[in-house]
N, C-alpha and C positions, 0 to 999 in steps of 0.2 A: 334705887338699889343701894349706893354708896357701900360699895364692899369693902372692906378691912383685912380680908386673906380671903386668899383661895384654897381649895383640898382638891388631888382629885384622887379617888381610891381604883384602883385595879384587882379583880380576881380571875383567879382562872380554876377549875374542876383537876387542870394536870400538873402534875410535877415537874411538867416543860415548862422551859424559860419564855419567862412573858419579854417579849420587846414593844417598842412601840415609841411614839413618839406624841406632845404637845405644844399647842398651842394656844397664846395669849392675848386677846388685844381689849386695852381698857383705854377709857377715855373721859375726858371733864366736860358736861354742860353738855356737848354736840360735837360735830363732825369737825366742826371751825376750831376746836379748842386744842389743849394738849393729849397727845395721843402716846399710848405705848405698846409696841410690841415684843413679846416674849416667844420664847418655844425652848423644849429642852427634852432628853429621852427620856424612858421608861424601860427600867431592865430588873429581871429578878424572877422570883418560883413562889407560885401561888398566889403573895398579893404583895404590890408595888405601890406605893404613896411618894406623892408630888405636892408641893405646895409653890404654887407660882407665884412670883412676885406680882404685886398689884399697885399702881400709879399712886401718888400719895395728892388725894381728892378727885380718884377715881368716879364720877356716877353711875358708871355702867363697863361692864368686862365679859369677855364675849370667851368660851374658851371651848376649843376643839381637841379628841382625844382621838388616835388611831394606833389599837394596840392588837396583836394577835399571839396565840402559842407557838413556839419551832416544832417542828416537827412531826406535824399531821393535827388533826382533829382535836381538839377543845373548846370547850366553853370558856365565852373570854368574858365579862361583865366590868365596865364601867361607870364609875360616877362622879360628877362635878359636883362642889358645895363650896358656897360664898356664905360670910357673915358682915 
C-alpha cells in the first residue's frame, strides 16, 4: 500500500450538523515496527473532510470513521481514500 495521505469525505442528505469522530492507525514493515496512532472529530452541515496524518514510511494505515446527523433521521454516507 505505502500511502502518502489520507482523505476521508463525510455526507449527509440533512442540513443537521454532522458530528462524529476518527480514527488512525499506520504502521512500517509489521506489527514489530514503528506504529502510529491518530483520531480527531468531524463536525459540520452537509459534507465534512478530514485528512489524517500518516507515519512517514507508513506500509499500511488502517482507518475507522463513526459519524451520525443531530437531531433525528439522516442519511450519513462515508468514505476513506489513501494515495
Amino acid at each position: 500500500m505505502d500511502p502518502q495521505a489520507l482523505g476521508i469525505v463525510v455526507a449527509s442528505s440533512s442540513a443537521r450538523p454532522i458530528r462524529g469522530f476518527w480514527s488512525s492507525y499506520c504502521e512500517v514493515f509489521d506489527d514489530d515496527a514503528m506504529t502510529a496512532q491518530q483520531q480527531g472529530t468531524l463536525t459540520g452541515v452537509k459534507r465534512v473532510v478530514a485528512y489524517p496524518p500518516v507515519l512517514a514510511g507508513a506500509t499500511h494505515c488502517y482507518v475507522w470513521v463513526n459519524v451520525n446527523a443531530l437531531g433525528g433521521a439522516a442519511r450519513v454516507a462515508a468514505a476513506q481514500f489513501a494515495y
